[in-house]
DSSP file (Angstrom, degrees, kcal/mol; ACC not computed):
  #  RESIDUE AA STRUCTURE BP1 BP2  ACC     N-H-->O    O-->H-N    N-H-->O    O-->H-N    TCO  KAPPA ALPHA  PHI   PSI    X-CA   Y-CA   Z-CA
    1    1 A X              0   0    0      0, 0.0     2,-0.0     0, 0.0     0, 0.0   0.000 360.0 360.0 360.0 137.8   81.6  102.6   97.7
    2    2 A X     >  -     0   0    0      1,-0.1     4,-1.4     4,-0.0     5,-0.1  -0.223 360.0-104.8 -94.8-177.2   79.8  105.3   95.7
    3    3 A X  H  > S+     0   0    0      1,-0.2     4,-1.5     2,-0.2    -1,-0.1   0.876 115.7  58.8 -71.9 -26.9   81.7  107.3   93.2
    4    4 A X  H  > S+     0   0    0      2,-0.3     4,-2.1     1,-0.2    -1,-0.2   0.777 107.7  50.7 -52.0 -52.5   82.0  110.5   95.2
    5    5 A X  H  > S+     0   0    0      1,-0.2     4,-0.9     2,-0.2    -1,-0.2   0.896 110.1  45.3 -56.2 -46.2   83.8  108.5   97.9
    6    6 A X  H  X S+     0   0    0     -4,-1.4     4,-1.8     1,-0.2     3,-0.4   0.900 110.8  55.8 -79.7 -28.3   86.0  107.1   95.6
    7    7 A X  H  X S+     0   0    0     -4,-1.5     4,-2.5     1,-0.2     5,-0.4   0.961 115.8  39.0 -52.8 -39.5   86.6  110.8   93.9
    8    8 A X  H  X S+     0   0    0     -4,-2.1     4,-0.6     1,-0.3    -1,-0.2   0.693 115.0  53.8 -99.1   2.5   87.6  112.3   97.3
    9    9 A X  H  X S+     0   0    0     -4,-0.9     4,-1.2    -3,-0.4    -1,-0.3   0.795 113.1  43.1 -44.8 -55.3   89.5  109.1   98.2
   10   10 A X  H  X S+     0   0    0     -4,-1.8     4,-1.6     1,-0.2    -2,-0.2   0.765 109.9  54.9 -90.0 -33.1   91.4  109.5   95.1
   11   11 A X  H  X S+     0   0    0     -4,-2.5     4,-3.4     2,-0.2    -1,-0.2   0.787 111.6  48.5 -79.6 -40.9   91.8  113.3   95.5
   12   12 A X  H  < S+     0   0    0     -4,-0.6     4,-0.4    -5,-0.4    -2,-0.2   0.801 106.7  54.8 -50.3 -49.8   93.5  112.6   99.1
   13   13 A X  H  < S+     0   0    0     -4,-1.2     4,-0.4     1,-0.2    -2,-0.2   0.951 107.4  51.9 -60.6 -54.6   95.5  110.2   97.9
   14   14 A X  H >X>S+     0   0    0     -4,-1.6     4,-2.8     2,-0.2     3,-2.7   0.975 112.6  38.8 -33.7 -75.0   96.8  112.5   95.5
   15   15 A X  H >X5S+     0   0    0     -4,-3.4     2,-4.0     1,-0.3     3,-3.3   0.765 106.3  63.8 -73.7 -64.9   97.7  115.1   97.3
   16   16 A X  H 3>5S+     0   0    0     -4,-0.4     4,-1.1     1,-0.3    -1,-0.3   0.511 115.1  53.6   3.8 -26.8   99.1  112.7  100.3
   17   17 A X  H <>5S+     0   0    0     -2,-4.0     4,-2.4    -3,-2.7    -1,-0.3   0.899 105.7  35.8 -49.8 -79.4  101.1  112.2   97.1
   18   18 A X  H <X5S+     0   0    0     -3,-3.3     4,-0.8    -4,-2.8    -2,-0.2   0.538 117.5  59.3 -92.6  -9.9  102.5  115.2   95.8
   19   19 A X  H  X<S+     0   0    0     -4,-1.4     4,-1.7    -5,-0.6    -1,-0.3   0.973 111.9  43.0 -63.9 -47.2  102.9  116.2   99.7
   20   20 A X  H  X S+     0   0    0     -4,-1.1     4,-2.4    -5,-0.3    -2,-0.2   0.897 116.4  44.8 -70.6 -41.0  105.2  113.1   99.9
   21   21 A X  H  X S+     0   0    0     -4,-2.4     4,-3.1     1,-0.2     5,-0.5   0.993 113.7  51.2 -69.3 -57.4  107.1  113.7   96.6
   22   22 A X  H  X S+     0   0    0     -4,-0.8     4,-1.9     1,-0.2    -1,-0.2   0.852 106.3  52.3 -33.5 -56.2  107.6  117.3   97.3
   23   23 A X  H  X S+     0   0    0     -4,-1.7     4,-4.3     2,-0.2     5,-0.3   0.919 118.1  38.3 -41.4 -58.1  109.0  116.7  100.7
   24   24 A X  H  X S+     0   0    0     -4,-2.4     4,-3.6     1,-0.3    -1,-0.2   0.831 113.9  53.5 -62.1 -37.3  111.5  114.3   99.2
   25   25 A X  H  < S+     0   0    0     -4,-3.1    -1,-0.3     2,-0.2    -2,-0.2   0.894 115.1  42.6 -63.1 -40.3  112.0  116.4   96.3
   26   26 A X  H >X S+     0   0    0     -4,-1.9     3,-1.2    -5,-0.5     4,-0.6   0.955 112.5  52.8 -61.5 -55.1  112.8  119.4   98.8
   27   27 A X  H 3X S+     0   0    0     -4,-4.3     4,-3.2     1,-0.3     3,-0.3   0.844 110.6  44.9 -57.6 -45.8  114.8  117.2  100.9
   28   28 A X  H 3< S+     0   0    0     -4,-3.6    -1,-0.3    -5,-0.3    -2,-0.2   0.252 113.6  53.8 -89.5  21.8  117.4  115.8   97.7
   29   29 A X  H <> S+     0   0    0     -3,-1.2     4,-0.9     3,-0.1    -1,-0.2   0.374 108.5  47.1 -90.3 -17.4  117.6  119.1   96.6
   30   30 A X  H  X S+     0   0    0     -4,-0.6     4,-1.9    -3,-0.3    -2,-0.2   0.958 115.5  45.3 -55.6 -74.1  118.7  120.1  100.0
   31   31 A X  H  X S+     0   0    0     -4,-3.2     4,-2.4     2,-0.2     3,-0.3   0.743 113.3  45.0 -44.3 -42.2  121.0  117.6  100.2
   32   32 A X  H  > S+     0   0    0      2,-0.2     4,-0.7     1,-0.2     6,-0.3   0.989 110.2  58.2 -61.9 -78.7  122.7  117.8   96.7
   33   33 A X  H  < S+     0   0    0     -4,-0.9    -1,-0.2     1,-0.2    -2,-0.2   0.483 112.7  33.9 -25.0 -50.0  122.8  121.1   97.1
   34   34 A X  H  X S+     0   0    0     -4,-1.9     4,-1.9    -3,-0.3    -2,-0.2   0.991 135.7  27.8 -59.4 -88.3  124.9  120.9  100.5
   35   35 A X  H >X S+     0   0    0     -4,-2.4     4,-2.2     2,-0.2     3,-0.8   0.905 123.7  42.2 -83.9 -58.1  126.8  117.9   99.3
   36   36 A X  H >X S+     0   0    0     -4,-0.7     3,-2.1     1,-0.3     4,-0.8   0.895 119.0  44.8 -33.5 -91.6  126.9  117.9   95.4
   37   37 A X  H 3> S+     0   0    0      1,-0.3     4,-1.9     2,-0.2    -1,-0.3   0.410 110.7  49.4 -48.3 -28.3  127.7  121.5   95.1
   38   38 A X  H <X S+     0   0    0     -4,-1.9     4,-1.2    -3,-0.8    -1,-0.3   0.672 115.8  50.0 -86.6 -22.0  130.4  121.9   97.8
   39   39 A X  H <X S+     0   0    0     -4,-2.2     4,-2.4    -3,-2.1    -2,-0.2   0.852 117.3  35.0 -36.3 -55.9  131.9  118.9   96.1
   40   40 A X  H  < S+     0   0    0     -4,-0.8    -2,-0.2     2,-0.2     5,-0.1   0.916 114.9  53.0 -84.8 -29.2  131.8  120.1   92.7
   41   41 A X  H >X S+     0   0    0     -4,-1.9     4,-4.3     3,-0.2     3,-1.5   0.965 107.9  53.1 -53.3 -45.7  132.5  123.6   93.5
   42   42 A X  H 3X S+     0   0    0     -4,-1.2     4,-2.1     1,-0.3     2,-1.1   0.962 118.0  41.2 -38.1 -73.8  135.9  122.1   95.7
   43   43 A X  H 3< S+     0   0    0     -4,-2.4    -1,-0.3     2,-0.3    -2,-0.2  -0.094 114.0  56.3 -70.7  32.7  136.9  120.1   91.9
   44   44 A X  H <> S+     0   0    0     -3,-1.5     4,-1.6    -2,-1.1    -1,-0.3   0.428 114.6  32.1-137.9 -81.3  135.8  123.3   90.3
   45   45 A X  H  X S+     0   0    0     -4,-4.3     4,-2.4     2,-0.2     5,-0.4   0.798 117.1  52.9 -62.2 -18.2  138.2  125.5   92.1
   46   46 A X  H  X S+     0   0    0     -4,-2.1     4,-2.3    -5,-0.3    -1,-0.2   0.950 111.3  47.6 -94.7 -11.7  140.8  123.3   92.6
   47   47 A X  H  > S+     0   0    0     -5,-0.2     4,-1.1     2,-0.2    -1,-0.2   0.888 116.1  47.7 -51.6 -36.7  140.8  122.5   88.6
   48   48 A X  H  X S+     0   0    0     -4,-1.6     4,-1.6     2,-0.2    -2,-0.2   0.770 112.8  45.5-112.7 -31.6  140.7  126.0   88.2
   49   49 A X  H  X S+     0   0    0     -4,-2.4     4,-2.4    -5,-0.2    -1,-0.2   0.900 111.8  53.6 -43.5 -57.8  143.8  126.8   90.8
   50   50 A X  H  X S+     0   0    0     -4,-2.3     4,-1.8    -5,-0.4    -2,-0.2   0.827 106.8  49.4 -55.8 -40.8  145.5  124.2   89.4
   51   51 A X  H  X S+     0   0    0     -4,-1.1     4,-1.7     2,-0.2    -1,-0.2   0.835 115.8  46.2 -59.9 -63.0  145.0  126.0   85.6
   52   52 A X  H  X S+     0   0    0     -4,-1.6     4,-0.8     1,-0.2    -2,-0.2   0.646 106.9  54.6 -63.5 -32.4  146.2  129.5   87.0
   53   53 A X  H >X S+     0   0    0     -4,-2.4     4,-4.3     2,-0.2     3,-1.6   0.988 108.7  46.7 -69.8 -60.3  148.9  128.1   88.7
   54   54 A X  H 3X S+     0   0    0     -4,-1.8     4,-3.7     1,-0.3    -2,-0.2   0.967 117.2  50.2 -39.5 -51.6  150.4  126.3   85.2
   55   55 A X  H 3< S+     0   0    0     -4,-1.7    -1,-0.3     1,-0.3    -2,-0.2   0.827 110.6  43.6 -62.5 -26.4  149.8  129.5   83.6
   56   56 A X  H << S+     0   0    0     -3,-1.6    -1,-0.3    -4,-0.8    -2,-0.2   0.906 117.6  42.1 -88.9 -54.5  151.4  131.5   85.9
   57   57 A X  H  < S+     0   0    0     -4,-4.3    -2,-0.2    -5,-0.2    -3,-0.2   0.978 104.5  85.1 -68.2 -33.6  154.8  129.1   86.4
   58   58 A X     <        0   0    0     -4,-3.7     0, 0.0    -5,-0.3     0, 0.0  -0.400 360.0 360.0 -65.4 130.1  154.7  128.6   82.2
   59   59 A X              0   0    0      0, 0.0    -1,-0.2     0, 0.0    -2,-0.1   0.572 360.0 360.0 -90.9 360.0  156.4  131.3   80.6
């Protein structure tokens, strides 16, 4: 195998790569996003309900 071959081998490979990582990257950012965030945002408000409520029944 000459070197050229192995350059554009290597350059394929690459991006076959950074296609695969992206995708994945895209995809668990998706996901968190959906699952993580409506999660924390829920414990978020309901800390923050919960906060307003004390404050409100404390005189």
């Amino acid at each position: 195998m000459s070197s050229k071959q192995q350059r554009t081998l290597n350059q394929s490979t690459q991006k076959m790569k950074e296609r695969k990582t992206r995708k994945l990257v895209h995809r668990k950012r998706s996901g968190m996003k959906s699952g993580f965030l409506r999660s924390t945002n829920l414990i978020q408000t309901y800390h923050y309900n919960i906060r307003t409520i004390e404050q409100l029944t404390l005189p």
